[in-house]
C-alpha positions in Angstrom: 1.2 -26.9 30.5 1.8 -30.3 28.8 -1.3 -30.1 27.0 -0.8 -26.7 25.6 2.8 -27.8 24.9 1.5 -30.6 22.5 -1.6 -28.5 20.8 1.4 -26.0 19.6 3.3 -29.0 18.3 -0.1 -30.4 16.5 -0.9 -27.1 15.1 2.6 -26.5 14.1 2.4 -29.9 11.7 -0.8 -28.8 10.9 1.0 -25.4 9.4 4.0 -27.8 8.2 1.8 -29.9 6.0 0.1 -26.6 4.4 3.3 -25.0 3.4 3.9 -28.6 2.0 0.6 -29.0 0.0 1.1 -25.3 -1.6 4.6 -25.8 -2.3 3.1 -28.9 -4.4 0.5 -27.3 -6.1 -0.2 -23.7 -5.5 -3.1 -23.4 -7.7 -5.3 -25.5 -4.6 -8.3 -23.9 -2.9 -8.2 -23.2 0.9 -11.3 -26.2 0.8 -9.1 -28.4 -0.9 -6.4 -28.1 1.6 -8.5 -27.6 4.8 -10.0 -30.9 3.8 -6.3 -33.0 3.6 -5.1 -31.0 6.7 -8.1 -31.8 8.5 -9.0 -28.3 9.5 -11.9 -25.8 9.1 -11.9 -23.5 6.4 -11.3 -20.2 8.7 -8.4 -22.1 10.3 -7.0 -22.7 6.9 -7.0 -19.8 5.8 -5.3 -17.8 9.2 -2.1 -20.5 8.7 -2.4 -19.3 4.8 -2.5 -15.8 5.3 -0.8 -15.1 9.2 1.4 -18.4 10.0 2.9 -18.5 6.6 2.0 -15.0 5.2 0.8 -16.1 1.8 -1.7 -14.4 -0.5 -3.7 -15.6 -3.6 -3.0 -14.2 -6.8 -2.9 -15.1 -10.4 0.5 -15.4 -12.0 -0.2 -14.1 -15.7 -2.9 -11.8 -14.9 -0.2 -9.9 -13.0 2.4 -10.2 -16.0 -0.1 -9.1 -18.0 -1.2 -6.1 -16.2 2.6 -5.1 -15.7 2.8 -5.6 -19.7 -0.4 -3.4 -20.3 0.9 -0.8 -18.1 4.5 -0.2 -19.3 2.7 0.1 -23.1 -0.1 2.6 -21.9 2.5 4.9 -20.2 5.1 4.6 -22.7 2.1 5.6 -25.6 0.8 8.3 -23.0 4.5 9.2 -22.8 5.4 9.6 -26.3 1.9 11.6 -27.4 3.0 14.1 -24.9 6.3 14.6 -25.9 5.0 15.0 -29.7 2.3 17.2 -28.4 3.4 20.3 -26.1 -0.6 20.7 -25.3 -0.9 17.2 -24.9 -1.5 17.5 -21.0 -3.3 20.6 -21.4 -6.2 18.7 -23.6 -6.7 16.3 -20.9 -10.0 16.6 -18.6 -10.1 14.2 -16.0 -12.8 13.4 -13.3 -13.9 10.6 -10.8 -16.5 10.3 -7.8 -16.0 10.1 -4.3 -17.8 10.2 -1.0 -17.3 13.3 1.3 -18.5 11.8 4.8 -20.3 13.6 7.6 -17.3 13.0 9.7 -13.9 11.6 8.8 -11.8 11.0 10.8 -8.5 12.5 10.9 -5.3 10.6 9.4 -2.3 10.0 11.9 -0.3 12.3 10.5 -3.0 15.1 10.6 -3.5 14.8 14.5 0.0 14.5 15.7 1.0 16.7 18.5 4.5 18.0 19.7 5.5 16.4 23.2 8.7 16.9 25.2 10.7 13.6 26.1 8.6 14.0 29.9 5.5 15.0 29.1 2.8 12.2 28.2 1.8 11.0 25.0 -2.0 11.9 24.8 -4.4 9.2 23.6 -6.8 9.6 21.1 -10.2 7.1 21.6 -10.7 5.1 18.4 -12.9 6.8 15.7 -15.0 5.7 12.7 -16.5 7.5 9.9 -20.2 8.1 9.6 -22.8 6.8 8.3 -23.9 9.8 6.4 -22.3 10.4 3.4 -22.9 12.5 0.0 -21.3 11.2 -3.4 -19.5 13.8 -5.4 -18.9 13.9 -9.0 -15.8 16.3 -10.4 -13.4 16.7 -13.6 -10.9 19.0 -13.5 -8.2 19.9 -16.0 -4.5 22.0 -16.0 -6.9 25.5 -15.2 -9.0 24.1 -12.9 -12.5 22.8 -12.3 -14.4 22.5 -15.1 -17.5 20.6 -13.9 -18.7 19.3 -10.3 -22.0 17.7 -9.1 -23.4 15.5 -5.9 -25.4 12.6 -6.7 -28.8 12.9 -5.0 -28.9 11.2 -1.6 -29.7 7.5 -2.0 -28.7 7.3 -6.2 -25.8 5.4 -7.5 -23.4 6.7 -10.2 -24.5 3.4 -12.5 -24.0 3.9 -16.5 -27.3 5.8 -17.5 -26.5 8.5 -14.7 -22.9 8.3 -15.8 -23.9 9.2 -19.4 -26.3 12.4 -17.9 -23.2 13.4 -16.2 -21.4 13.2 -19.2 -23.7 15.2 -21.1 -23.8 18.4 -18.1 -19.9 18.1 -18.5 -19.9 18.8 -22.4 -22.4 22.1 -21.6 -19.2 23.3 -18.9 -16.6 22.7 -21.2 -19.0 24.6 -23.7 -19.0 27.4 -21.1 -15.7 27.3 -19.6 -13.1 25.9 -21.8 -15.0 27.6 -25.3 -11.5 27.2 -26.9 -11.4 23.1 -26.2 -15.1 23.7 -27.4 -14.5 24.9 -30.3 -11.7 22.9 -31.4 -13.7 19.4 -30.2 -9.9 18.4 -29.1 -9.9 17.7 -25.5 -9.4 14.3 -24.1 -11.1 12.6 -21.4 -9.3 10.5 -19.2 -11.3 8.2 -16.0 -10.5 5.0 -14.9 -11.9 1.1 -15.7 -14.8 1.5 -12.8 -17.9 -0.6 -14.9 -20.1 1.9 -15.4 -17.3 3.9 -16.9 -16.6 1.2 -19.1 -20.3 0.2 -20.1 -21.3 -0.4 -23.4 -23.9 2.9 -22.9 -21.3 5.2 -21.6 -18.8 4.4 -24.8 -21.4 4.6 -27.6 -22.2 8.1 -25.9 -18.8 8.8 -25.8 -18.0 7.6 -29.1 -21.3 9.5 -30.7 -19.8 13.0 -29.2 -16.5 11.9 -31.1 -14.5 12.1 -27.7 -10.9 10.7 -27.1 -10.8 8.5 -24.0 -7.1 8.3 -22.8 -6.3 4.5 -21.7 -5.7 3.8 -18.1 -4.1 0.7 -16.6 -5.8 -1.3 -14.4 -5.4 -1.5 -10.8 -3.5 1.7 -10.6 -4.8 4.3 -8.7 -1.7 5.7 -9.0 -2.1 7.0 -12.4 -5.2 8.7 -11.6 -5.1 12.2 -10.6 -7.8 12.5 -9.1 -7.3 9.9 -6.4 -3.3 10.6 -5.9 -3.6 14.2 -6.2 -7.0 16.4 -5.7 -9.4 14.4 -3.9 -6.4 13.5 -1.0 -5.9 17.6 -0.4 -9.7 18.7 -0.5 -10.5 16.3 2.0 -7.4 16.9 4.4 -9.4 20.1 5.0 -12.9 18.1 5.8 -11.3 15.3 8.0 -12.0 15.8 11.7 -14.9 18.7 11.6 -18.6 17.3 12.4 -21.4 18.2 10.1 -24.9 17.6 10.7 -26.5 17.7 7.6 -25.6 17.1 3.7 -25.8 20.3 2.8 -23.4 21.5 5.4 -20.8 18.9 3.4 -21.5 20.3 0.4 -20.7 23.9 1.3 -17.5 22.9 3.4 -16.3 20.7 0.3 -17.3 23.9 -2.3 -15.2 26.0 -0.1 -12.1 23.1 0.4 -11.9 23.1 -3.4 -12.7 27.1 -4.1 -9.6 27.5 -1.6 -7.0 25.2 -3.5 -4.3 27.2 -5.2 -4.6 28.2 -8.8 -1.0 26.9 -10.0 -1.8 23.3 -8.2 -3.3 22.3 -11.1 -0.4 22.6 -13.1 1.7 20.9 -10.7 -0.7 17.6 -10.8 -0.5 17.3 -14.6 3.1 18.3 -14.1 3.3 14.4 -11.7 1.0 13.0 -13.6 3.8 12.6 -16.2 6.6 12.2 -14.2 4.2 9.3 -12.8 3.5 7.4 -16.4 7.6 8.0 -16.5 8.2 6.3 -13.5 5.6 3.1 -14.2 6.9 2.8 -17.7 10.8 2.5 -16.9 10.2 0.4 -13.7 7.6 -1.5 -12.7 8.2 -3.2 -8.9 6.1 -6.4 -8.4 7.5 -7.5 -5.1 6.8 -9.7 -2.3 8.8 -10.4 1.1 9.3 -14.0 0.2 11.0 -13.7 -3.2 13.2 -10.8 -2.1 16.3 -12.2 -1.3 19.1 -10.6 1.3 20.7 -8.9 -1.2 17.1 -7.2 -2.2 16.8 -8.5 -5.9 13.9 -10.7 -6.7 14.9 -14.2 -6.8 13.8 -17.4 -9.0 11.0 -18.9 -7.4 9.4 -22.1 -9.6 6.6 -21.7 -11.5 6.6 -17.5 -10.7 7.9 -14.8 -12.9 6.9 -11.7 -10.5 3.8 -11.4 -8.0 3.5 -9.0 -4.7 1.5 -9.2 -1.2 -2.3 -8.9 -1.5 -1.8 -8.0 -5.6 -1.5 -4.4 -5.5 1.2 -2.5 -7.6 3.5 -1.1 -5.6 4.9 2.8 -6.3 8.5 3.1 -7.0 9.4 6.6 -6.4 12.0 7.1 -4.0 11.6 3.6 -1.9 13.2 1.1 -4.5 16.1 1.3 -6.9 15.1 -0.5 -9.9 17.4 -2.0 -12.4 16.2 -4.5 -15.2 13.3 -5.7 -13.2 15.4 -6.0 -10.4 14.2 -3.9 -7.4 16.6 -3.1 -4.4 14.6 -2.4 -1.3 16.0 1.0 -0.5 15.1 0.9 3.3 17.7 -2.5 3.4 20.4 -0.4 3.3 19.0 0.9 6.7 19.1 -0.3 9.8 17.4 -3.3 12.0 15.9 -4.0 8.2 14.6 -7.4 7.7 17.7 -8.1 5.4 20.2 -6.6 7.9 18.5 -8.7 10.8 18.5 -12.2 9.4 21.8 -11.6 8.2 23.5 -10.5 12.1 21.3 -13.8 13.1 22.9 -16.2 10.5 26.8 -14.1 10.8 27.2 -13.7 14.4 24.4 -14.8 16.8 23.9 -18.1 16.0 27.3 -19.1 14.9 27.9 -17.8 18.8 25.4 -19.7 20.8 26.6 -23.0 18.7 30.3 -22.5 19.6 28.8 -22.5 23.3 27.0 -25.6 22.5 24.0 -24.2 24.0 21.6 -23.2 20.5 19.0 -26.0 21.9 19.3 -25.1 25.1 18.5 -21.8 25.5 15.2 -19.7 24.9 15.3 -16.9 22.6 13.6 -13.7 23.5 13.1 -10.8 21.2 10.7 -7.9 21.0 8.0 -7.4 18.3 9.9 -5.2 15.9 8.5 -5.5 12.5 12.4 -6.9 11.1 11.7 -9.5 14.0 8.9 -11.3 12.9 9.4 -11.1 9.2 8.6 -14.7 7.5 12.4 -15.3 6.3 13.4 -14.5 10.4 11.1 -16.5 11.9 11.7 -19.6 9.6 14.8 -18.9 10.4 14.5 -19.0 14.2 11.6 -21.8 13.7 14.5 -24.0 12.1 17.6 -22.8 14.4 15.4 -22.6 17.8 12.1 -24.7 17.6 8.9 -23.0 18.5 9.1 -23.9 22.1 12.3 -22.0 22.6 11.3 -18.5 21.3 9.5 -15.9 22.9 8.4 -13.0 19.9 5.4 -11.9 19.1 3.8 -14.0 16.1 4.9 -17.2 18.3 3.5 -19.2 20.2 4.5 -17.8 23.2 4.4 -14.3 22.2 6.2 -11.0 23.6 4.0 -8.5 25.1 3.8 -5.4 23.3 4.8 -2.3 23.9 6.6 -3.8 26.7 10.2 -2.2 27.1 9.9 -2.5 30.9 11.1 -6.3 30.4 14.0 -5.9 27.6 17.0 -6.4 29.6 18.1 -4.4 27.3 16.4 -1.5 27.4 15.6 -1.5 30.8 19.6 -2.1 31.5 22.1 -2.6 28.6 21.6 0.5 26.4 21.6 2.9 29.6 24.4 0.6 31.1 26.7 1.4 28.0 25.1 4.8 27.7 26.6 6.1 31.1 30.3 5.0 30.5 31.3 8.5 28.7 31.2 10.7 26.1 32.4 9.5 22.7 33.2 12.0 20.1 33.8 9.3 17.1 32.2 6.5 15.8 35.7 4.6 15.5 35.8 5.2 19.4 32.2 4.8 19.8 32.3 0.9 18.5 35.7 0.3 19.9 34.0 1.3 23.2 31.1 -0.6 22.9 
């Protein structure tokens, strides 16, 4: 036990003289600092990325994109306000793979269960191996043009420009009026070959408008937050053996949608470049502070976990640049958490004298082992006296069987009566 006791304290200075490196110079490489630590490069990077939940990411590069963003949408903004058929003009397409078998999503294979009976268990799936490509652009009216890619091709720029060229004969066919005019606008995001030097002369030859899109946001394409999520909700979970047997099924997933849906994702598409040009969150746990606005942090103006853009609607209240958390105003938030810990619980055991002492248990709730907590209880505690999951003794999960307080408290106060106020309910508790 003494031995294990002192390998936890080693790797815990180990962990200490990271965070002290990075904190010096965060532009080092996990090498550089593996080799002053004196640890391999995968240990390294797990204390990086899981003891002190840090990510890489490139401080301008983000301020840029956020820049680039808010312009595109305003611009996209403004030429649809000026132009009532603006959003109407717009064909936009992308590929994707239809699998084999897909599994389904959580959500999708939820089942209703009384408080008695059982949860059932579902064995862990993956998706197959066999896989066909599809290419489609669609616009406010519908499909204009779909294709698969032949088994074993890419979609690389000379097979992107053929494409390009069988979607100008279906808008010939099917939209004669866009045809006619030469007026439409094409709008696909910054993939390479989409972006190649080929593709654009093409494009530029056929005296076609591309639409800008931001980088990095997936979220602005309506093909990945809007079409491509409902036609495969009807594909997930249903086994076919062949790739023709996917290509019916997905024919029929997307001959089924609903004519007016169409509408409705041009309609969000807007609302979408409104939303990304008034507010733009770039967040990350450790530059939130308890009151949920982003803080000052040296040598930062905004970055986020793992670099992705993070969509504002209806989970943050954004006010010049300043993003409130929405789910902090909840409860058992990280926020609300750290600050019953600092308030009352501590204060508490120190007025007993016993804060060094005792050994703190808690379960593995996600507010629990949020960085800001547990450098909280690493500082109030030591490592030695905590038991909670990311520790080094950790909490078993799923484990309400040894909470004292479920097992006993909650049912203890539970069973005292009925309470028919919350006034009485905390003066009762």
């Amino acid at each position: 036990m003494m031995c294990v006791l002192v390998g936890h304290k080693q790797f815990e200075l180990k962990i200490q003289e990271a965070a002290t490196l990075v904190r010096a110079n965060r532009s080092q490489s996990v090498d550089d600092i593996a080799a002053t630590v004196g640890v391999s490069h995968g240990t390294c990077y797990k204390i990086l990325s899981d003891d002190l939940n840090m990510s890489r990411v490139t401080q301008h590069s983000v301020q840029d994109q956020r820049d680039d963003r808010m312009t595109i949408c305003g611009d996209l903004i403004s030429s649809a306000d000026d132009d009532p058929t603006f959003l109407n003009r717009i064909i936009t397409g992308d590929e994707t793979w239809c699998f084999l078998y897909d599994p389904q999503l959580k959500r999708q294979s939820a089942t209703w269960k009384t408080p008695l009976s059982p949860r059932q268990k579902k064995p862990r799936q993956a998706r197959s191996k066999g896989k066909v490509m599809l290419e489609l652009f669609f616009d406010s009216n519908g499909i204009v043009h779909m294709e698969f890619i032949p088994e074993g091709a890419t979609v690389n720029k000379t097979r992107y420009k053929e494409i390009l060229g069988r979607l100008r004969g279906s808008i010939r066919h099917k939209r004669p009026e866009l045809w006619r005019t030469k007026n439409w606008l094409l709008l696909h995001d910054n993939a390479p070959t989409h972006r190649s030097v080929l593709v654009q002369e093409e494009l530029a030859r056929q005296q076609v408008t591309i639409l800008p899109h931001p980088l990095y946001s997936p979220d602005l394409a309506p093909c990945d937050f809007f079409l491509f999520p409902r036609m495969k909700a009807t594909l997930r979970g249903r086994r076919f053996h062949s790739s023709e047997e996917v290509m019916t099924a997905t024919r029929e997933a997307i001959r089924d949608l609903p004519a007016n849906i169409f509408q409705q994702c041009f309609q969000q598409l807007y609302q979408r470049w409104q939303t990304a040009q008034d507010s733009v969150c770039l967040l990350s746990d450790s530059n939130v502070g308890l009151s949920g606005n982003l803080v000052a942090d040296k040598g930062w103006d905004y970055y986020e976990i793992k670099a992705h853009s993070v969509q504002c609607d209806n989970k943050f209240i954004c006010d010049n640049d300043k993003c409130v958390n929405a789910s902090l105003r909840g409860t058992a938030q990280t926020a609300r958490y750290r600050d019953l810990l600092v308030q009352h619980v501590i204060p508490a055991l120190q007025e007993r004298n016993c804060d060094h002492t005792i050994i703190f248990t808690q379960d593995g709730a996600t507010p629990h082992v949020a960085r800001q907590v547990k450098d909280l209880l690493r500082e109030t505690f030591s490592n030695d006296h905590i038991i909670s999951r990311q520790f080094p003794d950790a909490w078993p999960s799923r484990s309400p069987d040894l909470n004292p307080c479920d097992f006993w408290l909650w049912g203890y106060l539970k069973d005292q009566g009925h309470i028919w106020s919350l006034p009485d309910l905390k003066a009762s508790i």
